[in-house]
C-alpha positions as CSV (number, residue, x, y, z in Angstrom):
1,X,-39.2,-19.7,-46.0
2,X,-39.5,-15.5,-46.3
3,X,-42.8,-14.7,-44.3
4,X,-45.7,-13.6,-46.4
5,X,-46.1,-10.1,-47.8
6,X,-48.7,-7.5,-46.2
7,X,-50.7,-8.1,-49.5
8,X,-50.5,-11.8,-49.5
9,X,-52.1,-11.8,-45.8
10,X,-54.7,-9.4,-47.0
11,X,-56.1,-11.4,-50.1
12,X,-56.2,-14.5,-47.9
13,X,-58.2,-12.4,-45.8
14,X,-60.1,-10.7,-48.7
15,X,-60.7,-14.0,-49.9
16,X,-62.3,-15.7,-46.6
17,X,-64.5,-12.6,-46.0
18,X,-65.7,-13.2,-49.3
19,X,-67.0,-16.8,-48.5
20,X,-68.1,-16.0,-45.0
21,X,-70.2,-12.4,-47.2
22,X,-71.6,-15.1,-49.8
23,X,-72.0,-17.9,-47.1
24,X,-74.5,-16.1,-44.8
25,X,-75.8,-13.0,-46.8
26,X,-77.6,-15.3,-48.8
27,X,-79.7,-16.9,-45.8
28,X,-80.3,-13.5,-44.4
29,X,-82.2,-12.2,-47.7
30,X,-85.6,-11.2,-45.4
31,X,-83.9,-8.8,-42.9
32,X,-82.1,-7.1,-45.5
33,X,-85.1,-6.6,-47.0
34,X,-86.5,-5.3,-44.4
35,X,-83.2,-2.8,-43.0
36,X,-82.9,-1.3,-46.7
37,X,-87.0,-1.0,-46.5
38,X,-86.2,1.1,-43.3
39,X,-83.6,3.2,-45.2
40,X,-85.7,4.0,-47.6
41,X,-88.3,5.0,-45.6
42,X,-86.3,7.0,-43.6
43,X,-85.5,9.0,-46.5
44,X,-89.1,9.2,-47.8
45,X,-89.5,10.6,-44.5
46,X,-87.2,13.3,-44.7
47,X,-88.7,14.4,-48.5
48,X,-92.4,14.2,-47.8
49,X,-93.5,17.5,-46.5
50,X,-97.5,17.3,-47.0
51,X,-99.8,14.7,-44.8
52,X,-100.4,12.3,-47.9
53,X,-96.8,11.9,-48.5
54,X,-96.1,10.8,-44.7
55,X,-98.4,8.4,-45.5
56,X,-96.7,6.9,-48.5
57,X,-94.2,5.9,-45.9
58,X,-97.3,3.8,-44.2
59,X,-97.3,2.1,-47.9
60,X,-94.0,1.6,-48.1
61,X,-93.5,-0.4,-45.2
62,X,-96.4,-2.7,-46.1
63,X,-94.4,-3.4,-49.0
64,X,-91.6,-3.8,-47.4
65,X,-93.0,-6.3,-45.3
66,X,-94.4,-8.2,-47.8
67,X,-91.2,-8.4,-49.7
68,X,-90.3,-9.7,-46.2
69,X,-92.4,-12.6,-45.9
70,X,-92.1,-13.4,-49.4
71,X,-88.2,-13.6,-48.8
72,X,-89.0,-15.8,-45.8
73,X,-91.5,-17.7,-47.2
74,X,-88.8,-19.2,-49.9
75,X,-86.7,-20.2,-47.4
76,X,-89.0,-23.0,-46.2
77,X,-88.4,-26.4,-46.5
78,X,-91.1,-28.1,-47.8
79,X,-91.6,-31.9,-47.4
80,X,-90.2,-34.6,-49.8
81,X,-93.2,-36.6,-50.6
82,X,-90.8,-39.7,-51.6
83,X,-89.3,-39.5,-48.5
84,X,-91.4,-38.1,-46.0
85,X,-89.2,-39.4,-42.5
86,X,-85.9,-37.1,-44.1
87,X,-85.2,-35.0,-41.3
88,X,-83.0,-31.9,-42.5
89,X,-81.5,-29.4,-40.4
90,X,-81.3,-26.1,-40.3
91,X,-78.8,-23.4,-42.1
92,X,-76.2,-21.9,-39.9
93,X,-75.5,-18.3,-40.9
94,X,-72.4,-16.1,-39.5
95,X,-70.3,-18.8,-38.4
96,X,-67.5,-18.6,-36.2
97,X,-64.7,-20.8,-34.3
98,X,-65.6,-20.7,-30.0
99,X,-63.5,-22.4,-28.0
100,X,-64.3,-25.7,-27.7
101,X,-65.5,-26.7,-31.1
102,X,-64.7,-25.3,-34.9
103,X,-67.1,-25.3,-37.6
104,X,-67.3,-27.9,-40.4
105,X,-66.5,-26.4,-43.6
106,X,-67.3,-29.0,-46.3
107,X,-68.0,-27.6,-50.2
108,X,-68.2,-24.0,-49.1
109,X,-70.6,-24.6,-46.3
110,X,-70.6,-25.1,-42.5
111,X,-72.5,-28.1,-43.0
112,X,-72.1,-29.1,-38.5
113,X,-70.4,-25.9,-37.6
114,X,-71.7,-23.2,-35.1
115,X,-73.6,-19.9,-36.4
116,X,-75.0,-16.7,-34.3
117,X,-78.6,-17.4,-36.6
118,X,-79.8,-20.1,-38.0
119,X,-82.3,-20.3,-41.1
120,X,-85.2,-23.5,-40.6
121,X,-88.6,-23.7,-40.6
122,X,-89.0,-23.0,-36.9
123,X,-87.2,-19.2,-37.9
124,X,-89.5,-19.0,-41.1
125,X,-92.5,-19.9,-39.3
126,X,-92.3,-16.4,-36.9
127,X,-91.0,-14.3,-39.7
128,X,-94.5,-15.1,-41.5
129,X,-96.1,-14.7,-38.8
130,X,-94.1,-11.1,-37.7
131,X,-94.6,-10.0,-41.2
132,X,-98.4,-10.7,-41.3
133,X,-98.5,-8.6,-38.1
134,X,-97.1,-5.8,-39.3
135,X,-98.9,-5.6,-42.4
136,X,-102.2,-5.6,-40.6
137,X,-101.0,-3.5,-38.2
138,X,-99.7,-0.6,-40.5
139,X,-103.2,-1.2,-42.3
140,X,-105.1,-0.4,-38.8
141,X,-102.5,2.6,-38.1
142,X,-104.2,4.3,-41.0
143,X,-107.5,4.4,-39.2
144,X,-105.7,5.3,-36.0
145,X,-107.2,8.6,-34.5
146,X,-104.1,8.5,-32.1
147,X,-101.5,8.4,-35.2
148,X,-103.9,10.8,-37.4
149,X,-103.2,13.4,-34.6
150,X,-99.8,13.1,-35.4
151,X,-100.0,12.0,-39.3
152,X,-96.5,14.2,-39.9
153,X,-94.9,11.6,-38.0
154,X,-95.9,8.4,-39.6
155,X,-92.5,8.5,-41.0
156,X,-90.9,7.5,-37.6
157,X,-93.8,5.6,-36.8
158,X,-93.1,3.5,-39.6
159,X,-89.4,3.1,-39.9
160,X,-89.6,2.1,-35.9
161,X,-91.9,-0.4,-36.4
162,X,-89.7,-1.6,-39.7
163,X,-86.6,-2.0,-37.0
164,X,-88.4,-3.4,-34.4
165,X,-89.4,-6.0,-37.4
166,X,-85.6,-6.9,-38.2
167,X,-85.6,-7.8,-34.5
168,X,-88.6,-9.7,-34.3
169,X,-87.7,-11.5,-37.1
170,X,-83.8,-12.4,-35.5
171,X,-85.2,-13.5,-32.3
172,X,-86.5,-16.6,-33.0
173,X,-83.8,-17.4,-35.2
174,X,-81.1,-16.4,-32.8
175,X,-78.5,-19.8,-31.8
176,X,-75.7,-17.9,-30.1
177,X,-76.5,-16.2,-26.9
178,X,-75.4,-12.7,-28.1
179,X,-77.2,-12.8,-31.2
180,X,-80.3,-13.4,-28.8
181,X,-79.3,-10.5,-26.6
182,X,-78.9,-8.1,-29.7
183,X,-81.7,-9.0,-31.3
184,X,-83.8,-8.7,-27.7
185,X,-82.7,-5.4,-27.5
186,X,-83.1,-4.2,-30.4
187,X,-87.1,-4.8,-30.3
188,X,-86.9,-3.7,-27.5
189,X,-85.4,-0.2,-28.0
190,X,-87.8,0.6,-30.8
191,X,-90.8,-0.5,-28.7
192,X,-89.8,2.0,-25.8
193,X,-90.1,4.9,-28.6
194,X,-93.0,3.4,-30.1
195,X,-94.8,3.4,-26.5
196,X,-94.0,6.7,-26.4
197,X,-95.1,7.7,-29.7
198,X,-98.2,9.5,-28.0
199,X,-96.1,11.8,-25.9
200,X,-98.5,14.3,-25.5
201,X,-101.2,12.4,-24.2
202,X,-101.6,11.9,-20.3
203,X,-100.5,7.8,-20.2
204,X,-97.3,7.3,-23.0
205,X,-94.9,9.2,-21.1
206,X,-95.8,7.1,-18.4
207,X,-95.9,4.4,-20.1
208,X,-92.9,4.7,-22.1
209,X,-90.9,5.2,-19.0
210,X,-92.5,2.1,-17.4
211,X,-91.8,-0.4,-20.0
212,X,-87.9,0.8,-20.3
213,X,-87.4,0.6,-16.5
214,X,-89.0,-2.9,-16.4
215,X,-86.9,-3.4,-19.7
216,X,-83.7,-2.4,-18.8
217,X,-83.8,-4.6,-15.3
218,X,-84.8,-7.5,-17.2
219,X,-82.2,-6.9,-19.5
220,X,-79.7,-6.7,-17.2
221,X,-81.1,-10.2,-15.5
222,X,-81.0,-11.7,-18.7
223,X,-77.4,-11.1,-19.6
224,X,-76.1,-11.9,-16.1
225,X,-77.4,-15.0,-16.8
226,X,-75.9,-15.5,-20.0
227,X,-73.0,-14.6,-18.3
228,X,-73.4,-17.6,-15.7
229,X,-73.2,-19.8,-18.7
230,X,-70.5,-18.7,-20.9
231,X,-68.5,-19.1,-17.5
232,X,-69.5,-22.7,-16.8
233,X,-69.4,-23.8,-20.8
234,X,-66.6,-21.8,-22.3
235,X,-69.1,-21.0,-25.4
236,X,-71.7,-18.9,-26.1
237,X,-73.4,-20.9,-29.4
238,X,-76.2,-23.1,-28.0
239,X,-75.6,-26.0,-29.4
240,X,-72.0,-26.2,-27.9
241,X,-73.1,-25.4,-24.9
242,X,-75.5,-28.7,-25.6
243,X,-72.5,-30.6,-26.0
244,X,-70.2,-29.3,-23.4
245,X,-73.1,-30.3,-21.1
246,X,-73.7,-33.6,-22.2
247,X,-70.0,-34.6,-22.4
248,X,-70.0,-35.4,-18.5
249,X,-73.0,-34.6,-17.2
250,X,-71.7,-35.9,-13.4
251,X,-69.2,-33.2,-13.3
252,X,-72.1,-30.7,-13.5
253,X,-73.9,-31.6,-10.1
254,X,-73.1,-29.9,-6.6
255,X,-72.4,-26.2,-6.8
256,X,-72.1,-26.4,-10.8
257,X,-75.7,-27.6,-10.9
258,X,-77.2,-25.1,-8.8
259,X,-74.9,-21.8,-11.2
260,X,-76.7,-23.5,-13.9
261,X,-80.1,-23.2,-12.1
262,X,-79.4,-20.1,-11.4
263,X,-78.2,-18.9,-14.7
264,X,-81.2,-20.5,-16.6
265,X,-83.6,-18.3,-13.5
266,X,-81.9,-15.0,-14.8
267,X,-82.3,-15.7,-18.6
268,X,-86.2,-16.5,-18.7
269,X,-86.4,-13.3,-16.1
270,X,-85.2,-11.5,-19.4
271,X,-87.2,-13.6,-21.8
272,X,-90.4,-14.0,-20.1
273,X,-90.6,-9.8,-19.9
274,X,-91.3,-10.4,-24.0
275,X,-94.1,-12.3,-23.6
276,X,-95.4,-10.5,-20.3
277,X,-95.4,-13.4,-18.2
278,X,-95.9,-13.1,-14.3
279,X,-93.9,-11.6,-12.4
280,X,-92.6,-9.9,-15.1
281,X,-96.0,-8.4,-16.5
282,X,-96.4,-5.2,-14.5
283,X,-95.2,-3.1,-17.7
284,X,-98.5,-4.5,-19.5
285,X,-101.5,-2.8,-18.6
286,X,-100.1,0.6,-18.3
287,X,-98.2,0.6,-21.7
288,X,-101.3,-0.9,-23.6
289,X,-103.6,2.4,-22.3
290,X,-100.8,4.4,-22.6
291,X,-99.4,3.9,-26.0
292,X,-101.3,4.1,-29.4
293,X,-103.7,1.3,-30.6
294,X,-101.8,0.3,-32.9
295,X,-98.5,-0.3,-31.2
296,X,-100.4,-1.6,-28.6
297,X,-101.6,-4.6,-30.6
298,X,-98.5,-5.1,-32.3
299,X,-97.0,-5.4,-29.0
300,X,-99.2,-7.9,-27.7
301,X,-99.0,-10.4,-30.9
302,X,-95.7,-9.9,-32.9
303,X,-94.0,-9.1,-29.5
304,X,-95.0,-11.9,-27.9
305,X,-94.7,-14.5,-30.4
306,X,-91.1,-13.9,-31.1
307,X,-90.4,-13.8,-27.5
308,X,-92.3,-17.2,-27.0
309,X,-89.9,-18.6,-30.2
310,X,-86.8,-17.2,-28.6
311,X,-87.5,-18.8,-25.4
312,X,-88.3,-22.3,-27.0
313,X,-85.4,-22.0,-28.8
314,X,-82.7,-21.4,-26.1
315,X,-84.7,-23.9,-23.5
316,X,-85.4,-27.1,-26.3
317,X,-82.0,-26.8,-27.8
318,X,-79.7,-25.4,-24.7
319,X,-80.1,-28.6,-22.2
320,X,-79.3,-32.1,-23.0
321,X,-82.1,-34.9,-22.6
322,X,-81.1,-38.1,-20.8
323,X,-81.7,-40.0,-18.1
324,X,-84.5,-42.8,-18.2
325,X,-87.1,-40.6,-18.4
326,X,-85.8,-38.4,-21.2
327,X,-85.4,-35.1,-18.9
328,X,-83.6,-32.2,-19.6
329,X,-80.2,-31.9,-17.4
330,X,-82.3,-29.6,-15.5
331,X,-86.1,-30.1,-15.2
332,X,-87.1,-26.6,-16.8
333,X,-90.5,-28.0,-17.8
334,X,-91.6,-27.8,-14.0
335,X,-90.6,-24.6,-13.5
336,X,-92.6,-23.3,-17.1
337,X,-95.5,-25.4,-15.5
338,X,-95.9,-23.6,-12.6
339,X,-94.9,-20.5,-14.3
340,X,-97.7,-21.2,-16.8
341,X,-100.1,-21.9,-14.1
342,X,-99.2,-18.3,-11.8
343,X,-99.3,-16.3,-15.2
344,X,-102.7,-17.4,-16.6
345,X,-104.7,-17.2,-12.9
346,X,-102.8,-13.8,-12.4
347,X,-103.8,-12.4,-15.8
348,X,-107.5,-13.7,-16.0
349,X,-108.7,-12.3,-12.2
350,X,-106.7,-9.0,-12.7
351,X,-109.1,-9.0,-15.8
352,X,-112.5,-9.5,-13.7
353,X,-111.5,-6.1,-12.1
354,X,-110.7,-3.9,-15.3
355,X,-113.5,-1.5,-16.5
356,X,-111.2,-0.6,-19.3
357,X,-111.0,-2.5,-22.4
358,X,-107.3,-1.3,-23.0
359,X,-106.0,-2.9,-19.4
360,X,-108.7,-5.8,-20.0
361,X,-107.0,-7.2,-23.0
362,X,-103.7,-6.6,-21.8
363,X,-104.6,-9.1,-18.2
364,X,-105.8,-11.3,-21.2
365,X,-103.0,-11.3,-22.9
366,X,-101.3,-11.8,-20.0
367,X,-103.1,-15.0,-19.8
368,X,-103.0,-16.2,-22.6
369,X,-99.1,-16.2,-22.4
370,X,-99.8,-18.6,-19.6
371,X,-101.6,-21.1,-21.9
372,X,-99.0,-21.1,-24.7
373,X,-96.2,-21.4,-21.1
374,X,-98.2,-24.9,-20.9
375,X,-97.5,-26.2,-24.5
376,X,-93.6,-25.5,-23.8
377,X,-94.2,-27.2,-20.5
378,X,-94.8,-30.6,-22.4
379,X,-91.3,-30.2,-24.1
380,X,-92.4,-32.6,-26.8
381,X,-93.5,-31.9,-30.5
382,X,-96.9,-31.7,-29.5
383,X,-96.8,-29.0,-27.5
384,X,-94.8,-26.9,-29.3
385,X,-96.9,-27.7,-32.7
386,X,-100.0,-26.6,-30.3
387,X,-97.7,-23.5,-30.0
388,X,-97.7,-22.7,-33.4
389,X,-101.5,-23.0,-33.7
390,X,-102.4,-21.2,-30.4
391,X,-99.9,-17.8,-32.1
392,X,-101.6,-18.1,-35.7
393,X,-104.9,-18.1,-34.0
394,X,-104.2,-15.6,-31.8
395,X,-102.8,-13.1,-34.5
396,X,-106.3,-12.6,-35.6
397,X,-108.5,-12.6,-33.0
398,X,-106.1,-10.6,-30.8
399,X,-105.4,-7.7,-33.6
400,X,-109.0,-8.1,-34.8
401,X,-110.3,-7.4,-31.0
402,X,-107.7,-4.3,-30.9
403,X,-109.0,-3.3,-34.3
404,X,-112.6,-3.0,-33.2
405,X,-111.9,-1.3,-30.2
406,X,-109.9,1.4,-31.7
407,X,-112.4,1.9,-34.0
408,X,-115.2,2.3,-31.5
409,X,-113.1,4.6,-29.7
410,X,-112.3,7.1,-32.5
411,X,-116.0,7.4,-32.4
412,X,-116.7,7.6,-29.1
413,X,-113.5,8.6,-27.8
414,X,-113.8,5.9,-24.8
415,X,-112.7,2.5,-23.8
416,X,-115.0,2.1,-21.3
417,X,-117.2,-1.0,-21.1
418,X,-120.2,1.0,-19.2
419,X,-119.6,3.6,-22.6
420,X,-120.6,-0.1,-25.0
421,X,-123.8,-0.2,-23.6
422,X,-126.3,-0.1,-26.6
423,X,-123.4,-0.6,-29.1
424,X,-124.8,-3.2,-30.8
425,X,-127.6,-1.2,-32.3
426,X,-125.7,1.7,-33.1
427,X,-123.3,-0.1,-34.9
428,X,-124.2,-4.2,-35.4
429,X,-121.1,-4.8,-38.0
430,X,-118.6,-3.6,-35.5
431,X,-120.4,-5.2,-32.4
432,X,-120.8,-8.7,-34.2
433,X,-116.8,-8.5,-34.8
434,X,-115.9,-7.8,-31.6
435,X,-118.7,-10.4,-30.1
436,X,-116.9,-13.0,-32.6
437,X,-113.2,-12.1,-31.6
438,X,-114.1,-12.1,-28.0
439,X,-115.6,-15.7,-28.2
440,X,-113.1,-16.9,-30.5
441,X,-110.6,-15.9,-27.5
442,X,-112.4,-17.4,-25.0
443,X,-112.1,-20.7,-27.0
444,X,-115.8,-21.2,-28.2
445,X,-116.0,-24.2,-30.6
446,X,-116.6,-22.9,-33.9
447,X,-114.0,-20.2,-33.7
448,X,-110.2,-20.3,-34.4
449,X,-109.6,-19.9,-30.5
450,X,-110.9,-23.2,-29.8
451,X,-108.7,-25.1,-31.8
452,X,-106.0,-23.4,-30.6
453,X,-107.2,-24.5,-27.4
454,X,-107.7,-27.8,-28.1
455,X,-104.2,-28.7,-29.3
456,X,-102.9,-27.3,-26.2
457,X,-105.1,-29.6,-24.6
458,X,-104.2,-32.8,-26.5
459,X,-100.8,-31.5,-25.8
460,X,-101.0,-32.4,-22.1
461,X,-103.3,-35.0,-21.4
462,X,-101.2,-37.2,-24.1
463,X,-99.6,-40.1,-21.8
464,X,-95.6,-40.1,-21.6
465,X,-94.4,-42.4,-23.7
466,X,-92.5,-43.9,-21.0
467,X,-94.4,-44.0,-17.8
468,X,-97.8,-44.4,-19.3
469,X,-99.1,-41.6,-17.0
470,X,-100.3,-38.0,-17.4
471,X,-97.5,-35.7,-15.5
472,X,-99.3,-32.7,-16.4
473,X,-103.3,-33.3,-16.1
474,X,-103.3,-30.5,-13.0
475,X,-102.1,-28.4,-15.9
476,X,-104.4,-29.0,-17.7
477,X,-107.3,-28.8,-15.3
478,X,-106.1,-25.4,-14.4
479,X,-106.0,-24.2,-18.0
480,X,-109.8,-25.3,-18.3
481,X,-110.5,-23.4,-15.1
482,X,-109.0,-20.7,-16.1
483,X,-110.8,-20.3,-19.7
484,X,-114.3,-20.8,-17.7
485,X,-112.8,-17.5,-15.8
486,X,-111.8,-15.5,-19.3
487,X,-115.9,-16.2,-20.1
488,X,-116.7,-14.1,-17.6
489,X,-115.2,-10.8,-18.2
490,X,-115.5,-11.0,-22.0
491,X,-119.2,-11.7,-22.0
492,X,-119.2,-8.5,-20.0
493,X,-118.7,-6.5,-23.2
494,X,-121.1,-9.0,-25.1
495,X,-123.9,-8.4,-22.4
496,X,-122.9,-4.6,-22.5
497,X,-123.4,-4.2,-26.0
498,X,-126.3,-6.0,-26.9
499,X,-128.2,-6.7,-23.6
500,X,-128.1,-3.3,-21.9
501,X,-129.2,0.1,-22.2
502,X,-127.0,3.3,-22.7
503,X,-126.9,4.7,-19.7
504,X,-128.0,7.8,-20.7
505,X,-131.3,6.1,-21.5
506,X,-131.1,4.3,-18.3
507,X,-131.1,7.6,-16.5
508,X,-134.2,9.0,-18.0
509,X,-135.8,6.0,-17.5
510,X,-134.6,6.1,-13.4
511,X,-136.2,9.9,-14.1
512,X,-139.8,8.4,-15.1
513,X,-139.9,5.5,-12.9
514,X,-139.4,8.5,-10.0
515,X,-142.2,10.6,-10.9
516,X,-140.1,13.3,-12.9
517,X,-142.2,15.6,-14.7
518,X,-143.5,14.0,-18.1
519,X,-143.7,16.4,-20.3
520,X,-139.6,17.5,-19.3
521,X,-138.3,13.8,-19.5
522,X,-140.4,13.9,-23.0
523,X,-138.8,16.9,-24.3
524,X,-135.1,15.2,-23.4
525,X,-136.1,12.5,-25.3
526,X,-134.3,11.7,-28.8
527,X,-136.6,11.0,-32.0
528,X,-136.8,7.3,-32.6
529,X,-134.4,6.6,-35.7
530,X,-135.0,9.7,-37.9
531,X,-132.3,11.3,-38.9
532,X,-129.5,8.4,-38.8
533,X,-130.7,7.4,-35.3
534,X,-131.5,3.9,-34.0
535,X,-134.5,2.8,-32.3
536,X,-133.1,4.7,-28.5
537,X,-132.4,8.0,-30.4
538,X,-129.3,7.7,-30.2
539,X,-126.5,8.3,-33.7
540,X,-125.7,5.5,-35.6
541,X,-122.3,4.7,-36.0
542,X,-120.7,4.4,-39.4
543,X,-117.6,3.6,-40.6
544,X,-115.8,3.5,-44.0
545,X,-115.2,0.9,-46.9
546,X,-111.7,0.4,-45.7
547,X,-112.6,-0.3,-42.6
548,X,-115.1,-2.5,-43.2
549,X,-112.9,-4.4,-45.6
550,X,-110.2,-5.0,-43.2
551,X,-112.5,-5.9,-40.3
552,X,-113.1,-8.7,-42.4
553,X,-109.7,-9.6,-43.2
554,X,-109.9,-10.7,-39.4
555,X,-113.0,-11.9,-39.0
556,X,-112.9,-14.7,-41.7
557,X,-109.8,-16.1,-40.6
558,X,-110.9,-16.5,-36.9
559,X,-114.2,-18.1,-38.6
560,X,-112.8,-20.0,-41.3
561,X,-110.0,-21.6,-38.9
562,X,-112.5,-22.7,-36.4
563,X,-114.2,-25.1,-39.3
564,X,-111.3,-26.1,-41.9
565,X,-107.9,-26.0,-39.6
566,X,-105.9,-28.8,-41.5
567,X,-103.9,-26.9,-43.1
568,X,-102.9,-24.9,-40.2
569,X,-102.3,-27.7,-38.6
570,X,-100.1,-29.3,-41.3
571,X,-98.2,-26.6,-41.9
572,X,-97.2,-26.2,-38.3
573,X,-96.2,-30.3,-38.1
574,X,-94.1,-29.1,-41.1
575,X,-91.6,-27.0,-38.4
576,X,-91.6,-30.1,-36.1
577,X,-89.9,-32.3,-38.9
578,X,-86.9,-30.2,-38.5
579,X,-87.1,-30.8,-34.6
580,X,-84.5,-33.8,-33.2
581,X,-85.7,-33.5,-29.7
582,X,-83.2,-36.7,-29.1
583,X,-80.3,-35.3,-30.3
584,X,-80.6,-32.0,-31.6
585,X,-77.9,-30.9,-33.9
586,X,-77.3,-29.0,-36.4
């Protein structure tokens, strides 16, 4: 038989590129969306020349974004209400043949085979809630004194933030170990600009420099570890590295055992630096003060939660559960426990210390990485569906907090708490926000915090199934403990604003009460409320229509949550459907 011709080979070639192009380009709709979106705006950039042009580009990527989410959102499987128990997996995109197993090609799709990404509702649930991110953040950015400094550049500010996005939205979705790395990195690339976006000011150098050290050793960690496993498994797709662990799980004690330890150690050093979780949070304070609002917020949200999807995604579908007791091969749970319990006490008494409301919220959000660390600890539906409720909570109160400081400060120009003093009468709408988003994430009752709260705590004080007991009600305990701490230093800004006096007031006060001379102390005195001054004399703060429409965009959420959650709550069962924690397969 004469061997084929040079354009024989090349059309069977042509002709399976074709099918893999149709086969996964198709399921990856949203971050094409989104990498065209940063072309585009890329070249916007490069044609607008005047300040209101640079800031079509701002408009453009909210677009983008919502095209996005849109995309995303159509890619959800809703429930069958005829039959309600159908469990359907996911959609494997970019397939390929590893070593030990081949994908399963049946009527032009891998229907078991192994992909780099897969498409299910866990995926869709972060790329809605990335997407809302962004477009509230790009919404604040245009109220940003930090980025109006530097409005010629909202170009790059925006088509950075668009590829951080495409990362963001691949992290969570990621099945193949290098498909995590890439995607890890490429957020995290864009972030070390975006940190930096302030360069002139005295903190984003710094900062910038800070988070790519801390990044690139993590990194490094992270992919040594991978390494670890491709060596022991042969295979870099998750779920075959599932399988090739749970073939003979005896042959992986001894030495093997402990490379696998040790390998799983390295990869959450890497993964936990996402979601700033101790030790691996020492990059937070100083890149929150040092880089713009803004990217600060979207750092601590969007950031986060993709991080917190990409690590629940390579530790609940990586290990095999056996055993009686229905443990992982190794018990990771423990280790996230105690993780969970060092990150959250770490973050909330470095908070009692901060006088700055920058490097206060960042020890908060520090600690509240810890309390969504203690829903993964459970390693059950419950905890990971308390998760999902904890992160759309969070979204609002955390970018709603973020939004009211920044807005104080491009009043004020401090993020001081001793400078709140007396806000609340200079500026009651603003004050009342923050007051509501600072409750909301202490977990108050009422609020949107507190049910996120208290589906984390359902989570683990539910009894195993199988020993009838509570393995994680010290968690539990300490979580409680640890919110009565977080009271503390945010009813320091409450009490700031509303129960004490500017301190400017103070000191003429301190002036009488020592026998200053009257008529001097009288003449220093403001007028009381003429002129657009409050009762202390002091200038009433206003802001515009804009602002005070999209102060409200967070502000109902967090309110409306804490009173009618269901649907939050359904929709977040919805992901769990797709979850096999038995036998997960795709």
């Amino acid at each position: 038989m004469p061997p084929p011709k040079p354009s024989e080979s090349l059309a069977v070639i042509a002709n399976a590129v074709q099918w893999y192009v149709q086969y996964s380009l198709v399921h990856f709709l949203p971050e094409m969306i989104l990498g065209g979106g940063f072309l585009a705006v890329i070249l916007l950039n490069a044609l607008a020349r005047s300040d209101s042009g640079q800031r079509t580009t701002v408009y453009l990527s909210i677009l983008v974004l919502a095209l996005a989410g849109c995309a995303s959102a159509f890619q959800w499987h809703a429930l069958d209400p005829l039959h309600p128990k159908d469990w359907k997996p996911g959609t494997m995109i970019f397939p390929y043949t590893q070593t030990l197993f081949a994908p399963d090609v049946q009527h032009g799709e891998a229907v078991s085979g192994f992909g780099m990404a897969v498409v299910d509702n866990f995926a869709v649930f972060f790329k809605l809630l990335v997407s809302l991110c962004g477009i509230l953040v790009l919404a604040m950015s245009l109220s940003s004194r930090e980025l109006l400094a530097r409005s010629r550049r909202f170009g790059d500010y925006s088509s950075l933030l668009l590829g951080m996005t495409v990362g963001l939205f691949l992290m969570p979705a990621s099945t193949d170990l290098i498909m995590m790395y890439l995607s890890l990195e490429l957020v995290s690339i864009a972030g070390y600009v975006l940190t930096g976006f302030s360069r002139d000011t005295t903190h984003g150098p710094e900062a910038s420099l800070k988070y790519l050290l801390f990044g690139a050793l993590s990194s490094g960690l992270m992919i040594y570890g991978f390494s670890l496993i491709y060596g022991l498994t042969g295979a870099t797709q998750i779920i075959a590295i599932r399988q090739v662990l749970a073939l003979s799980p005896a042959a992986h004690a001894g030495a093997n055992l402990l490379i696998l330890w040790l390998a799983t150690v390295l990869v959450l050093a890497g993964m936990c630096y996402k979601i700033s979780a101790v030790p691996f949070h020492f990059w937070t304070p100083d890149v929150y003060e040092g880089a713009p609002l803004p990217v600060a917020a979207f750092l601590s949200v969007a950031s986060k939660a993709a991080g917190m999807g990409l690590i629940i995604r390579f530790l609940v579908f990586t290990f095999p559960i056996g055993g009686e007791l229905n443990l992982p091969l190794i018990n990771w749970p423990i280790v996230i426990a105690a993780l969970s319990v060092i990150t959250m006490t770490v973050g909330n008494l470095a908070a009692l210390l901060q006088s700055n409301l920058r490097r206060l919220l960042a020890y908060s959000s520090i600690a509240h990485a810890g309390y969504m660390l203690a829903g993964l600890a459970v390693n059950g539906p419950a905890g990971i569906v308390a998760i999902m409720v904890y992160l759309a909570t969070y979204l609002f109160m955390q970018l709603g907090a973020f939004y009211c400081i920044m807005l104080i400060e491009n009043k004020i120009h401090s993020e001081e708490i001793d400078d709140y003093r007396g806000l609340g009468g200079r500026s009651p709408l603003v004050a009342s926000a923050l007051v509501i988003f600072l409750v909301s994430l202490t977990g108050i009752p009422l609020t949107a915090g507190f049910i996120g709260k208290f589906y984390l705590f359902t989570a683990l004080l539910t009894p195993n199934p199988v020993t009838h007991n509570m393995p994680f009600l010290w968690l539990a305990v300490a979580a409680i403990l640890n919110a009565i701490v977080s009271l503390y230093y945010y009813l320091r800004i409450v009490g700031a604003m509303f129960l004490k006096r500017p301190l400017r007031e103070a000191a003429l006060e301190s002036l009488r009460v020592a026998g200053a001379g009257a008529g001097r102390v009288a003449g220093a005195v403001p007028g009381t409320g003429a002129g657009g001054e409050d009762a202390t004399g002091h200038a009433t703060i206003r802001f515009a229509l804009s602002q005070r429409v999209l102060l409200f965009a967070f502000v109902i959420p967090v309110i409306a949550l804490g009173v009618y959650f269901q649907p939050l709550i359904d929709f977040a069962s919805g992901v769990m459907r797709f979850f096999n924690f038995e036998n997960i397969k795709y």
